[in-house]
NULUM-712781 format. One record per residue (C-alpha): z, y negated, x; residue number from 1; residue in three letters. Coordinates in Angstrom, 3 decimals. Layout:
<pts>
        up     north      east    n  res
         Z         Y         X  NUM  ala
...
</pts>
This chain:
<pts>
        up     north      east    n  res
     0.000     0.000     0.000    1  unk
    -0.516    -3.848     1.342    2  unk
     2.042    -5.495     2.437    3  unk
     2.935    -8.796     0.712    4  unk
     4.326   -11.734     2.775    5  unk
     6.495   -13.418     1.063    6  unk
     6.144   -17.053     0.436    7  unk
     7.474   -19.884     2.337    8  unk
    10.407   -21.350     0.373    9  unk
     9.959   -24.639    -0.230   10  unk
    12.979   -26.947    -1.097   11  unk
    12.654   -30.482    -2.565   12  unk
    15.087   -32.958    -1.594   13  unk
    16.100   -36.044    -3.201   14  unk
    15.371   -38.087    -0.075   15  unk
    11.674   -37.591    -0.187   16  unk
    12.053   -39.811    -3.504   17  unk
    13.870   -42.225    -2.191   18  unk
    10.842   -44.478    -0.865   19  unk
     8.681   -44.650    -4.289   20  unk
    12.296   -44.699    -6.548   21  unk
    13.551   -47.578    -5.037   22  unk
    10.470   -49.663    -5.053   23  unk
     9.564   -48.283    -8.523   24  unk
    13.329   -48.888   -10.340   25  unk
    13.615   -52.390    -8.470   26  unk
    10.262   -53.415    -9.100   27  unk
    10.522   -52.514   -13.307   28  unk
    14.481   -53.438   -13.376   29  unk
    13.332   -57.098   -12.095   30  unk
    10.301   -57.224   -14.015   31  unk
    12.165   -56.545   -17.454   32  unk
    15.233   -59.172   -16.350   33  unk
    13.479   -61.915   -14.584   34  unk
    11.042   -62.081   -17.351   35  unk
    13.633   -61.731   -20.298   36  unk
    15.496   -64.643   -18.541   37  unk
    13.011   -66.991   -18.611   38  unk
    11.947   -66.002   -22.036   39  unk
    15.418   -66.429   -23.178   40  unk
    15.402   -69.535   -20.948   41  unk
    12.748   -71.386   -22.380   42  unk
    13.243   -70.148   -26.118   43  unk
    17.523   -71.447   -25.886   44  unk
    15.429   -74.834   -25.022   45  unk
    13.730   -75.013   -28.210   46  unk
     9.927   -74.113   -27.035   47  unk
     7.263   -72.534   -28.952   48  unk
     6.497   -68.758   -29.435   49  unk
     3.016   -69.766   -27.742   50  unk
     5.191   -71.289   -24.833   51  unk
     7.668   -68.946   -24.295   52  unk
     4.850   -66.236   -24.480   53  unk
     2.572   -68.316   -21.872   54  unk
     5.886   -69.021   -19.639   55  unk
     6.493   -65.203   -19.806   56  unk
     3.018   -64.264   -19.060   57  unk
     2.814   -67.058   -15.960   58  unk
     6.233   -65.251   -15.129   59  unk
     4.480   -61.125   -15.158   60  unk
     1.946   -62.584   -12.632   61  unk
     3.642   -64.631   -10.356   62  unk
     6.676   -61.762   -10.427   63  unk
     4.412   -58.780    -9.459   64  unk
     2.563   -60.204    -6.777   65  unk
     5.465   -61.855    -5.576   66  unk
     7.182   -58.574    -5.561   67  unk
     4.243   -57.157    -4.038   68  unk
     3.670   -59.336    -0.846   69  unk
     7.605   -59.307    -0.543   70  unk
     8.179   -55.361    -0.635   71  unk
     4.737   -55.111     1.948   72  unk
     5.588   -57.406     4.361   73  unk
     9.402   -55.798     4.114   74  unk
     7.895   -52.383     4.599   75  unk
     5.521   -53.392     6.844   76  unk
     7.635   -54.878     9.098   77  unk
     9.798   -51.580     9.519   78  unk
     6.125   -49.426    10.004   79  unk
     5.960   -52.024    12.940   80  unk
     9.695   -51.291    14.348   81  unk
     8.602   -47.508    14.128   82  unk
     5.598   -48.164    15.634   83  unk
     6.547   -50.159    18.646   84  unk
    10.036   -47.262    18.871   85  unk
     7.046   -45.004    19.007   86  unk
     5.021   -46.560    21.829   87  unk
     8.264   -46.827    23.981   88  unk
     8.901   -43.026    23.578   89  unk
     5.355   -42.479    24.281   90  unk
     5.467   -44.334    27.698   91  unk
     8.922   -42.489    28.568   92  unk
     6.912   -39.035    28.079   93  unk
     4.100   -39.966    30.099   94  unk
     6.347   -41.432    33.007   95  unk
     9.716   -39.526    33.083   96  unk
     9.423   -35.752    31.333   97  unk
    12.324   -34.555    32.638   98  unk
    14.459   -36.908    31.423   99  unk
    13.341   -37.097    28.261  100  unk
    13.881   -32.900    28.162  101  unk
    17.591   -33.809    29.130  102  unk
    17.875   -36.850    26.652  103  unk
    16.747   -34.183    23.658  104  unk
    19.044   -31.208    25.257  105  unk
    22.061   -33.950    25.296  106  unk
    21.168   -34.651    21.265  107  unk
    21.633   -31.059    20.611  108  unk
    24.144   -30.839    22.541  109  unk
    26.351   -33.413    20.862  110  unk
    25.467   -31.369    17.392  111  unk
    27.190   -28.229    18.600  112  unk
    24.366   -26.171    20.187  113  unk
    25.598   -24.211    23.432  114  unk
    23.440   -26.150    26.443  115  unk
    21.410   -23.354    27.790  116  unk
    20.264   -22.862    23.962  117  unk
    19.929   -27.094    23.547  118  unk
    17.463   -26.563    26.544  119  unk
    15.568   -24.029    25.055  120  unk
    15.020   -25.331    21.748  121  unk
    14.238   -28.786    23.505  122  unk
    11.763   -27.148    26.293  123  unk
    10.288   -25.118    22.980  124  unk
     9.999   -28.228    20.560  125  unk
     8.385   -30.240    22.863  126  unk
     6.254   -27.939    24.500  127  unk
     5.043   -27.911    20.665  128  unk
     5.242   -31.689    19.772  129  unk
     6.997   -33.986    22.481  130  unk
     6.585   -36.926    20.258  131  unk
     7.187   -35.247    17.362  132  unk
    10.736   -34.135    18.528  133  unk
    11.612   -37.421    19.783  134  unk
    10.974   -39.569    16.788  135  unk
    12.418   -36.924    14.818  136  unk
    15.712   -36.296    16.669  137  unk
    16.220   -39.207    18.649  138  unk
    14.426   -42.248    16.709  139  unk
    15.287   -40.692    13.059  140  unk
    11.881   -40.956    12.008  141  unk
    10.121   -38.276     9.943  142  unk
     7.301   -38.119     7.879  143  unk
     9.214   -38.111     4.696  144  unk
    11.106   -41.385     5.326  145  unk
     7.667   -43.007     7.575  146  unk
     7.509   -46.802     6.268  147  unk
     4.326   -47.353     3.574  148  unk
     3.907   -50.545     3.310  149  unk
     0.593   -50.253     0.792  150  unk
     2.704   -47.720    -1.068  151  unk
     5.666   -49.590    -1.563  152  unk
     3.631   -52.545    -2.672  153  unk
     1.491   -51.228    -5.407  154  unk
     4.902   -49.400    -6.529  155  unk
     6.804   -52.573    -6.993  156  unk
     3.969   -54.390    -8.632  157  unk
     2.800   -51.948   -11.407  158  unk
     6.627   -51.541   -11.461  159  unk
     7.444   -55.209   -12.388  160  unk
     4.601   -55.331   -14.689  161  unk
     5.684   -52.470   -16.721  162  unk
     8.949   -53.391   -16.789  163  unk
     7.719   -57.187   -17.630  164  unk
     5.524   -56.197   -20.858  165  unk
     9.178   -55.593   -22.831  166  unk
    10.693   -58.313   -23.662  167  unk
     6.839   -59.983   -23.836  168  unk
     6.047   -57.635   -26.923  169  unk
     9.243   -58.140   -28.377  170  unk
     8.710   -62.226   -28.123  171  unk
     4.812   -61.812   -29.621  172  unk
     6.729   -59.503   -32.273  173  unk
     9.841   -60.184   -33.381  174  unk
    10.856   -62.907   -36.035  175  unk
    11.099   -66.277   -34.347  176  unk
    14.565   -66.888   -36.221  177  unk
    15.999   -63.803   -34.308  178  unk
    13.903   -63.853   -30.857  179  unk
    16.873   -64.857   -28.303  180  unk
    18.606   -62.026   -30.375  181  unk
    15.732   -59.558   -30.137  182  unk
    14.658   -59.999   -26.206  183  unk
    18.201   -60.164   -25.196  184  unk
    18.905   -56.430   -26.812  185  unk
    15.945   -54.586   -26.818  186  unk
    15.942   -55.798   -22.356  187  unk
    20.049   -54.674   -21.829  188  unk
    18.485   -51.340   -23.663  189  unk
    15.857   -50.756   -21.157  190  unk
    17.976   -52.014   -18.545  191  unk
    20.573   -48.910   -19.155  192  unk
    17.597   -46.522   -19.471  193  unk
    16.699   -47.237   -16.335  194  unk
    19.481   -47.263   -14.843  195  unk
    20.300   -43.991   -16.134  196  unk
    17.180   -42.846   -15.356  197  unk
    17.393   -43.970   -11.445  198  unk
    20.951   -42.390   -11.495  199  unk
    19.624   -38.944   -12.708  200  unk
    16.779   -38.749   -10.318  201  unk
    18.733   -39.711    -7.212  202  unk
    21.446   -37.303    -8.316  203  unk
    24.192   -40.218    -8.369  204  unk
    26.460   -40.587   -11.619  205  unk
    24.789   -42.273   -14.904  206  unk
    27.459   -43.475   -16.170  207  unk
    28.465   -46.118   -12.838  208  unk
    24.773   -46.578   -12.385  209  unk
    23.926   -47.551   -16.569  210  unk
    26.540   -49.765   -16.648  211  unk
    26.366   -51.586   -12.871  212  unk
    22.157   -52.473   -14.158  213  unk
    23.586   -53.483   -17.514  214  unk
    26.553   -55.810   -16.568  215  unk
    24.566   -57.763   -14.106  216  unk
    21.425   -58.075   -16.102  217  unk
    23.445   -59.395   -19.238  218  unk
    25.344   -61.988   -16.788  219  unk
    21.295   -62.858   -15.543  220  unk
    19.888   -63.745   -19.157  221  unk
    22.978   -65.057   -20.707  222  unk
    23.692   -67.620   -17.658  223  unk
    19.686   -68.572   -18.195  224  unk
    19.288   -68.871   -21.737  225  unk
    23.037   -71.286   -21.015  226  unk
    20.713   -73.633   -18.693  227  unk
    17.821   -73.960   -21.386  228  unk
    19.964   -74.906   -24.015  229  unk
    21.505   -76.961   -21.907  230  unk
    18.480   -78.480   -20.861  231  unk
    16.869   -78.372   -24.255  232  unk
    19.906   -80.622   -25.800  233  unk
    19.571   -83.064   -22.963  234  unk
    15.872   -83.370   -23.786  235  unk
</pts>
């Protein structure tokens, strides 16, 4: 009979969602709050569906590409720290071997490997990938954590977008009597979602997470829609 080989076993780890979650829950948690609180904002100041509608539209556009030049140049500027971490360990390779076989053996060392097998595994990984082991071991940098700067950009701006169009289809919808009502619920909803939902996939508690988004977002719109109709009186 043939013999089967059994397949690799293949565990997922929360960490390899850690990139794309964090720009994708920041990205729609500031999109829905930033552009409730300045539809709150301008409607406590009296203004017009159309111009609380326009202000919240101007604020979707200028929030998602904000968001997305700020998260890519963040991002980009960490790919550029791992680059130029890369280059140096490069150099050291090229120019003193032997001493970067010690500096791994000393890493392994200091984990609690025995230091005749620390040299072997070191001698073995980087007879296989000297770079590879080095960034890995010594810089912390691994393919699953690697800086994308494109990534994290689009992320954050589809993000903020998404998370903008709420509390804009509740303004075009709702009743005008009960719009500050309307926004300001339906967004401290979507808020806790989220944050319930960015709590379950990172494998943190809901309950802390739900009610950290929802405090602070509340405390956002309420101190906002305060100014314009402070503003709006004064006018």
């Amino acid at each position: 009979m043939p013999i089967r080989h059994r397949e690799r076993h293949r565990e997922r780890h929360r960490t390899e969602q850690s990139g794309w979650l964090r720009a994708t829950v920041l990205g729609a948690n500031d999109g829905i709050l930033s552009t409730a609180s300045l539809v709150l904002g301008v409607a406590a100041a009296h203004g017009s569906r159309s111009s609380v509608l326009i202000a919240g539209i101007a604020g979707l556009v200028a929030g998602s590409m904000s968001m997305a030049a700020g998260e890519y140049v963040s991002v980009h500027s960490q790919a550029d720290t791992e680059q130029a971490d890369l280059d140096k360990e490069r150099a050291e390779l090229r120019t003193n071997d032997q001493g970067e076989h010690t500096e791994l053996a000393a890493i392994y060392v200091a984990r609690g490997l025995d230091p005749s097998l620390a040299k072997q595994v070191a001698d073995q990984l980087m007879a296989h990938d000297a770079l590879g082991a080095h960034a890995r071991d010594e810089l912390g940098i691994s393919e699953t954590l690697k800086a994308r700067p494109i990534q994290a950009a689009l992320a954050s701006a589809a993000s903020f977008g998404v998370g903008a169009i709420v509390p804009l289809l509740v303004t075009a919808f709702a009743p005008e009597a009960g719009l500050l009502v309307a926004v300001a619920a339906t967004s401290l909803i979507f808020l806790a979602l989220l944050g319930a939902f960015a709590a379950r996939v990172g494998g943190a508690a809901i309950g802390p997470g739900t009610t950290r988004v929802t405090f602070w977002g509340a405390l956002a719109m309420a101190i906002t829609a305060g100014v314009g109709a402070l503003f709006g009186t004064v006018v």
